[in-house]
C-alpha positions in Angstrom: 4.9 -8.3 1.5 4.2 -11.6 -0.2 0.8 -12.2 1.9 -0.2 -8.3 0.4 -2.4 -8.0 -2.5 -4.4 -5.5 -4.0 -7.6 -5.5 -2.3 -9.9 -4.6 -5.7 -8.0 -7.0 -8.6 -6.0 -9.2 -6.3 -2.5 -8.1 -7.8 0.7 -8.1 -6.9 1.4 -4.4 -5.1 4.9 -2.7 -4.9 6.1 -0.9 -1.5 7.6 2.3 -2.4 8.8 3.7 1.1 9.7 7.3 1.9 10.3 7.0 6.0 11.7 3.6 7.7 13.2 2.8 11.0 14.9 -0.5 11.8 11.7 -2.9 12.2 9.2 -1.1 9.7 7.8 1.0 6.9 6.3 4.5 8.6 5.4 6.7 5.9 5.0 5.4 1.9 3.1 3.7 -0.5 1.7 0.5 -1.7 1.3 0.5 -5.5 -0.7 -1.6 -7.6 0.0 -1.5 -11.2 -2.8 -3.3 -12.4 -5.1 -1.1 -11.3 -3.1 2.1 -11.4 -3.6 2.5 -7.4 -1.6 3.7 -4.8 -2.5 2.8 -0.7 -0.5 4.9 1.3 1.3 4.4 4.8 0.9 6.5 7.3 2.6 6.4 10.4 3.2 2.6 9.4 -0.4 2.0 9.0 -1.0 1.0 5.4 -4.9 1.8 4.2 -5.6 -0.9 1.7 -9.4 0.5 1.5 -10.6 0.6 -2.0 -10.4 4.0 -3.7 -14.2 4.1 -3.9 -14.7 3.2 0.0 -12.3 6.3 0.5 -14.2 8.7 -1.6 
């Protein structure tokens, strides 16, 4: 977590997770507050593409 940033404003981002096993994060979020932007994890994939690449 403390190489992550927010790939737009270059924040700090907060892992909020939902599903975990023993060695990682599968489902959840990564939240940036800055920017009011969540990147989710799926299947302990996070997608850090910007909101207007995903659009």
């Amino acid at each position: 977590m403390d190489i992550l940033c927010c790939p737009v404003c270059k924040g700090d981002i907060t892992l909020n997770a939902e599903t975990e096993d023993e060695k990682e994060i599968l489902e959840g979020t990564l939240h940036c507050a800055r920017c009011n932007v969540d990147y989710p994890i799926h299947e302990g994939i996070p997608n850090l593409l910007p909101p207007a690449v995903k659009e």
